[in-house]
N, C-alpha and C positions, 0 to 999 in steps of 0.2 A: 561580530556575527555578520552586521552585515558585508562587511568587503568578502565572508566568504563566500557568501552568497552571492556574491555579482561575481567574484572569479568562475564561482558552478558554471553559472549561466554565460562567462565567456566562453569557457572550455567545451558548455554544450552546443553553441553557435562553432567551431571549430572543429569538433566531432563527436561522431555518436558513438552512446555508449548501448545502440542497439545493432544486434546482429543483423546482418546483408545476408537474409532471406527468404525467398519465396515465400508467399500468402497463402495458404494462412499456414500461423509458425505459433510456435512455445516453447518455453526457456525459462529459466530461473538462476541464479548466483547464491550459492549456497559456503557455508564454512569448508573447509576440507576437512573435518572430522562431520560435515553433513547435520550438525546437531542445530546451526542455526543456516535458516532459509531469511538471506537479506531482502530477496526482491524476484518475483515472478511474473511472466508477462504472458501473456495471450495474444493475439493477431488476428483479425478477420478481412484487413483491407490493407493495399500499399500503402496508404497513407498514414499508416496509425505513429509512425514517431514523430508526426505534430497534428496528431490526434488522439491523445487516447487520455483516460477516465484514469487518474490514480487513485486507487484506495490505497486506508490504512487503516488495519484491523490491530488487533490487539497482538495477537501470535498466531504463528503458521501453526497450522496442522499436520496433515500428509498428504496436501498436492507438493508437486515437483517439477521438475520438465515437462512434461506428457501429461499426470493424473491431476484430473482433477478430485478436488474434493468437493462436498455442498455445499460450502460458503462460495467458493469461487467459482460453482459453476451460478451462483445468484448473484454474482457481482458482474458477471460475462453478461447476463441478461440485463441488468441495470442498464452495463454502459452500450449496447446494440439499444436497448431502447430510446435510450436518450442520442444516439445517433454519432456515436465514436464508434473508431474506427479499430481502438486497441483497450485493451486493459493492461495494467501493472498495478500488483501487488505490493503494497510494501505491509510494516508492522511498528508498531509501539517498541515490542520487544521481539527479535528476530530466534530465539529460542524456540524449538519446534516442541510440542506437545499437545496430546488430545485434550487435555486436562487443564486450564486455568492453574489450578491449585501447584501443579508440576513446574508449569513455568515459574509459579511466583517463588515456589521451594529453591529453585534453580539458582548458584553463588551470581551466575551472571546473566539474568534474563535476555538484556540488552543487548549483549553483541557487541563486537571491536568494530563491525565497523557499518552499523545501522545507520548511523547518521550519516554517513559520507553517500550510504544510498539515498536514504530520503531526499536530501540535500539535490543529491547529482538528477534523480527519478523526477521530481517535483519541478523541478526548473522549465521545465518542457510539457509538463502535463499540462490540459486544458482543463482539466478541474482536480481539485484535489478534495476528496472524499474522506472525513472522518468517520469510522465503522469500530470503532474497539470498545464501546459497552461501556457498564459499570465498574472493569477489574483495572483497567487504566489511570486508575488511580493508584498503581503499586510505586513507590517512590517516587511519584510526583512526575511522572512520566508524562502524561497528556497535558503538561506546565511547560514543560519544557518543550516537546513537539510544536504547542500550539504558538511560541517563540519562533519555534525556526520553522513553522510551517502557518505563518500567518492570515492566509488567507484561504482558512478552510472551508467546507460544506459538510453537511452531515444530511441524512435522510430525515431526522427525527431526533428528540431529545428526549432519552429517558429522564422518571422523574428526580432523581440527582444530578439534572443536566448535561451527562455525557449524549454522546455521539450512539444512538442504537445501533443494534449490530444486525449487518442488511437478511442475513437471514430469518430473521423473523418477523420481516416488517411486510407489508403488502407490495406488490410487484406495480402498481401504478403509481408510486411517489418519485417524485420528483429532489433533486437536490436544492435544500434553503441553506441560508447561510448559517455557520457554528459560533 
């Protein structure tokens, strides 16, 4: 694991896997049947691809390129407050539904190729944000993330000790460690 991890981060020192832009800019990398959203980014400043806030929520919903939805527009507020210049999304499981229950039904919640985003997204973020709740415990998902994402932050611990999820928390917290 770890040499894949120091290849990420050579390959991200070498070049980026964000788009050449104008500010402010949105974008996402989605499956081509569109059913799993790997990773979606926001922009408010030139600076933000070595600056910005990565969360990681349990599963996308129906933001995309352009829309947002109410998780992420409460994570775009997070990360301006605390003084980043970008947001990126990522997920537990890259499976889009409004529904918990849907993703977990789902044969592959996870996605071919989530981890290669987490991995590649993370390597460069300036904090990395755990937000997926109490359902991240679906196959042992947040075990495994918190491996290949070791040095996380979370807003709050719910009380089974996951990572709460930013929508429902108060808009003054700050990120502690997970």
């Amino acid at each position: 694991m770890l040499s894949s991890i120091t290849n990420v981060r050579q390959f991200m020192n070498q070049s980026s896997c964000f788009p050449a832009v104008e500010t402010p800019s949105s974008d996402a990398i989605f499956s081509p049947c569109r059913r799993y959203r790997y990773v979606l980014w926001r922009r408010w400043a030139n600076d933000w691809s070595s600056n910005y806030a990565m969360f990681v929520g349990l599963n996308p919903s129906t933001a995309d390129e352009t829309q947002d939805d109410p998780t992420i527009r409460r994570c775009i507020k997070f990360a301006k407050d605390w003084g980043y210049s970008g947001l990126c999304m990522t997920n537990l499981f890259a499976y889009r539904a409004t529904n918990p229950k849907d993703m977990i039904a789902s044969v592959d919640p996870i996605g071919s190729d989530n981890d290669k985003y987490l991995l590649e997204y993370s390597a460069r973020a300036r904090i990395v944000v755990a937000a997926w709740g109490n359902h991240g415990t679906h196959h042992d998902r947040h075990l495994d993330v918190k491996k290949m994402l070791p040095n996380l932050y979370c807003l709050r611990r719910t009380k089974r000790g996951m990572p709460w999820h930013p929508l429902y928390l108060p808009q003054t917290l700050h990120p502690i460690q997970f």
